[in-house]
C-alpha positions in Angstrom: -21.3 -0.6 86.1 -19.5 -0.9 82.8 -19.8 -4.9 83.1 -23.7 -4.7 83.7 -24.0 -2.4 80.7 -22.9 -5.4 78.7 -19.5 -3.3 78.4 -16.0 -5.2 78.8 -13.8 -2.9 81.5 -10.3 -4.2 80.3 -10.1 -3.2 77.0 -10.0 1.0 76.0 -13.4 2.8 76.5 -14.7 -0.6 77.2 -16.2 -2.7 73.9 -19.8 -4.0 74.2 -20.7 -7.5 73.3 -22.2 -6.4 69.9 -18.6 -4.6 68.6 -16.7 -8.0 70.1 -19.2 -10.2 67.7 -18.1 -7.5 65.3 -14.7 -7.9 65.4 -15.0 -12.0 65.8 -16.7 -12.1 62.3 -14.5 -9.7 60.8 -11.4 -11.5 62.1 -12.6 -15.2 60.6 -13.0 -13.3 57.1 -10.2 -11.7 57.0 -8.5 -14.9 57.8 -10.1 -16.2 55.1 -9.7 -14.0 52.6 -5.4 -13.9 53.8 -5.2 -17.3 53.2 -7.0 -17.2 49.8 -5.0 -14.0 48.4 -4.3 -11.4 50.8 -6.1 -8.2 51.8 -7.7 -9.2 55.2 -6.3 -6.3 56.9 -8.8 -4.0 54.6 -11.5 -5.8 56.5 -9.7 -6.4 60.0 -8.5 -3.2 60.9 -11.3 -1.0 59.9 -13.3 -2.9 62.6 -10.5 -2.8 65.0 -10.5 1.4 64.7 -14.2 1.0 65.7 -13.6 0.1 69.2 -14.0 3.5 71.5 -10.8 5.2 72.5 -8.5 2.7 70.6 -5.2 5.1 68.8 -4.5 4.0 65.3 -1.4 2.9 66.8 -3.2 0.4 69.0 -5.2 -0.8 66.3 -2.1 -1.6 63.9 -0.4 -3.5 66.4 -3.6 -5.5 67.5 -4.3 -6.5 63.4 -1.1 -7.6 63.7 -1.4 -10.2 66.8 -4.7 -11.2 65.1 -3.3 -12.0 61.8 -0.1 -13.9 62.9 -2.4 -16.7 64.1 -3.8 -16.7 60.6 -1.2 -16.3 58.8 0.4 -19.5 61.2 -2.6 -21.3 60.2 -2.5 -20.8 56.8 1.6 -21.4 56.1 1.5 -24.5 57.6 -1.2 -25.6 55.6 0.2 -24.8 52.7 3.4 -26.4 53.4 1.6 -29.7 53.7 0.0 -29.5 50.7 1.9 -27.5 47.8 5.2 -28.2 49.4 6.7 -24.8 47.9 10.0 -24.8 48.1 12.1 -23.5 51.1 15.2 -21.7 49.9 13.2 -18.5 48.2 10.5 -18.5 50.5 12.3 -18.7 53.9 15.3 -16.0 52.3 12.2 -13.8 51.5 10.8 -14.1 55.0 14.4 -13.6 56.5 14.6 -9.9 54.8 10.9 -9.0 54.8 10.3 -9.3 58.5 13.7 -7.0 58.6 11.7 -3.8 56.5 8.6 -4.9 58.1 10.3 -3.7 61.4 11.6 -0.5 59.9 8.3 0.2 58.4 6.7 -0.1 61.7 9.3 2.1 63.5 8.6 5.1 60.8 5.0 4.4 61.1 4.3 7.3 62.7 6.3 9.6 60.9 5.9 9.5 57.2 1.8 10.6 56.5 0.4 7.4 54.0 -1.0 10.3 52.0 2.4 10.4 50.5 2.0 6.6 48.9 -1.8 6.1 48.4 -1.7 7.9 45.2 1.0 5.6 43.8 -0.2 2.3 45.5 -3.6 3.4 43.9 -1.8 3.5 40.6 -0.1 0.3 40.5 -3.0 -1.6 42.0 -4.7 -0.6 38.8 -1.7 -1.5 36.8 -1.9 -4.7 38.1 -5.6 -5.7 37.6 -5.6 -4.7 34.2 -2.7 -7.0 33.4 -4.2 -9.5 35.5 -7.2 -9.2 33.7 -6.3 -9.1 30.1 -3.1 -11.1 30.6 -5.5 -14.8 31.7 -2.2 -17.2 31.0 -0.8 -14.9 34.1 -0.3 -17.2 36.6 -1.6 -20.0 35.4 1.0 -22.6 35.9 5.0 -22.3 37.1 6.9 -21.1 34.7 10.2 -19.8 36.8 11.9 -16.5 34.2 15.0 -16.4 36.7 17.4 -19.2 38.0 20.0 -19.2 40.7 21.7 -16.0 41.9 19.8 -13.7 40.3 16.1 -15.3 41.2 17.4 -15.1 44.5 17.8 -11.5 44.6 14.9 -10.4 42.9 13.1 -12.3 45.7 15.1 -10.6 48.1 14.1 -7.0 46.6 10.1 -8.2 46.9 11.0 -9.6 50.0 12.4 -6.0 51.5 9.7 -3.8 49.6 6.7 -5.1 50.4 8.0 -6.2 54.1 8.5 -2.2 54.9 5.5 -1.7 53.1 3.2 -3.9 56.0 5.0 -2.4 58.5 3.9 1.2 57.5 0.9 1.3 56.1 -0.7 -2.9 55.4 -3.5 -3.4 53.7 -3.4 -5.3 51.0 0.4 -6.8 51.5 -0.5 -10.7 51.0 -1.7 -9.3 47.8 1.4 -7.3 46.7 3.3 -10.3 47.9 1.5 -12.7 45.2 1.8 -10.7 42.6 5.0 -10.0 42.4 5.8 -13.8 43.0 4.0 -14.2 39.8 5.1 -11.0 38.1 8.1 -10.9 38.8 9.6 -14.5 39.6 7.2 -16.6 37.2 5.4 -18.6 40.0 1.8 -19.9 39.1 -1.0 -18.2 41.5 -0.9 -21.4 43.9 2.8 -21.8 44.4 2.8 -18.2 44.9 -0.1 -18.2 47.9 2.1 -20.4 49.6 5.3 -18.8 49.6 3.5 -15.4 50.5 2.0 -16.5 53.6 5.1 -17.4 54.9 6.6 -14.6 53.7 3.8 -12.4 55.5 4.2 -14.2 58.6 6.9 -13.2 58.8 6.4 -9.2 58.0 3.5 -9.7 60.8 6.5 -10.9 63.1 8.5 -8.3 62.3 6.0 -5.2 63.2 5.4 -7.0 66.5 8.8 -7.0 67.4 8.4 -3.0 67.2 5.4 -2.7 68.4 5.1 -5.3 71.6 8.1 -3.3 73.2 6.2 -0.1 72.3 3.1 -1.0 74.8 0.7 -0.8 71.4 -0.6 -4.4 71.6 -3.9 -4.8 73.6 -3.5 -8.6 74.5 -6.9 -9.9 75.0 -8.5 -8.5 72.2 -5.9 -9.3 70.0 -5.6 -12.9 71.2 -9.2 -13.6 71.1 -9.6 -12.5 67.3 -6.4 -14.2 66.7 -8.2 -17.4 67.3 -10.7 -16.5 65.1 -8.3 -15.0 62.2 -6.6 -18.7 62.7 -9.9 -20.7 62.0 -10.2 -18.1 59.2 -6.8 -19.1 57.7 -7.4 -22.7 58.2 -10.8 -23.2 55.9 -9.3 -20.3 53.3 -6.3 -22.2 52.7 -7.7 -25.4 52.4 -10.2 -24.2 50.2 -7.8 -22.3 47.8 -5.7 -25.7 47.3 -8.5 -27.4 46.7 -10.1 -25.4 43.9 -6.8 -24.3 42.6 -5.2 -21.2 40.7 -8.7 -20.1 39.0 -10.0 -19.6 41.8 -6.9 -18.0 43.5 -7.1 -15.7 40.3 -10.9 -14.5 40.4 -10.5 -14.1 44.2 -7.3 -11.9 43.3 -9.2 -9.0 40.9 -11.8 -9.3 43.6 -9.3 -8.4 46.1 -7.2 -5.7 44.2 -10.8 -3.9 43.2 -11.2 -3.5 47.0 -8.2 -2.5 47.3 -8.7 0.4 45.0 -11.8 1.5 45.6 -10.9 1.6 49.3 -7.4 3.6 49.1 -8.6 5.5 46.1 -11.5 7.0 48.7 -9.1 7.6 51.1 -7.4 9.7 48.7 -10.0 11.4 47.9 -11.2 12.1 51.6 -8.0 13.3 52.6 -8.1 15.7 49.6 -11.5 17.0 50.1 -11.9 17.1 53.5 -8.7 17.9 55.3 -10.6 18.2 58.7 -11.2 14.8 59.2 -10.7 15.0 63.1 -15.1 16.3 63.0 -15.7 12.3 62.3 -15.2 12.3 66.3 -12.5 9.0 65.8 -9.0 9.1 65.3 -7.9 9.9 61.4 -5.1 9.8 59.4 -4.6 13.2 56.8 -1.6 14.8 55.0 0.1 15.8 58.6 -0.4 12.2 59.8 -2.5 10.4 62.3 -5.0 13.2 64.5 -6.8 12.6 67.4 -10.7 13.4 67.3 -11.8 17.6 68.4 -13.1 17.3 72.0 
């Protein structure tokens, strides 16, 4: 009955064929817009907590299937083309997909109303010095070398790897500015490294999550295939226009960013009884299921 409804029985609640095109669209995109700067997830998972019945849970672990084909996709074109160098990028990935995983496993347990007020604050931190600070970026100009380079990459490499595995959005983002901020990498040498990096923070929550049952296979496979061709023209199209565009793509991206998680704020402020919306919500005491 559900089939000839023009629902699909093997995923929760059953998604009809207009959600699926949904979440195909929304998957290329945020492809795209990973590859390019980060910050598909804002677009990707919203979409994903659309499907009926899906648990916030479900949906975190399924973005995160998706986006690993991107994320592929775009780190090994990046590689042929920029040809960052290994030794930061790969030690970064190494201890990012290690506090991705411990982000994941406290997932549940620590409310994100607790750091949306701060990431709020520093996202506008950083697009004002992005803003008023042009020569940010704009070419390779390393402030560290040797031993202590490495472990300022290693810090970013933990911080923002727990930071995708708890709460996400925005973490290729985080990831590129603080290569730039931080380390001294021009915007295109830091894209590169930070898709690896995020690969491997996408790798990481999967190993908590896969064993956890969270992952719903076929929908997460078939968007993966579309996050990949997403990744694939992003990140060719970021090298070929070059850290400009990187940079006005960036702002775009970090306003987004705060709009979005500055509403949330807000929302879980004013309205603490979000569970009325009839879906799944996240407030102060954590994720709630929707009143019956």
């Amino acid at each position: 009955m559900l089939a000839s409804a023009g629902v699909l029985p093997f995923l929760p609640g059953g998604v009809d064929w207009q959600i699926l095109v949904l979440l195909f669209v929304a998957a290329f995109a945020a492809g795209w817009i990973d590859a390019v700067v980060g910050g598909g997830g804002l677009l990707q998972l919203p979409v994903l907590l659309l499907v009926p019945g899906i648990s916030p849970v479900q949906a975190l672990a399924t973005n995160k299937l998706a986006s690993i084909f991107g994320t592929t996709s775009s780190s090994l074109t990046y590689y042929r083309r920029v040809r960052p160098s290994p030794r930061t990028m790969l030690t970064m990935a190494a201890v990012a997909l290690g506090g991705s995983f411990g982000g994941a496993s406290i997932a549940a347990l620590l409310p994100a109303a607790v750091f949306k007020p701060i990431i709020v604050v520093a996202l506008v931190v950083v697009a004002l010095i992005t803003l008023f600070k042009p020569s940010l970026g704009a070419v390779t100009k390393l402030k560290y070398q040797g031993p202590r380079h490495l472990v300022i990459a290693l810090a970013i490499g933990v911080c923002v790897g727990f930071y995708d595995g708890l709460l996400g959005p925005g973490t290729g983002t985080f990831l590129i500015i603080s290569l730039v901020g931080f380390l001294g990498y021009d915007f295109l040498q830091a894209s590169a490294k930070a898709k690896v990096v995020n690969f491997a923070t996408n790798f990481g929550a999967l190993c908590f999550f896969i064993p956890l049952g969270a992952v719903i296979w076929p929908l997460g496979l078939a968007m993966g295939v579309a996050n990949l061709l997403g990744g694939f023209v992003g990140s060719r199209m970021a090298i070929s226009k070059g850290v400009g565009f990187i940079r006005i793509c960036f702002l775009i991206i970090v306003g987004v960013l705060i709009v979005k998680l500055g509403y949330d704020v807000w929302s879980e402020i004013s309205e603490p009884s979000c569970t009325r919306s009839g879906r799944w919500c996240q407030s102060a005491d954590g994720w709630l299921p929707p009143e019956s």
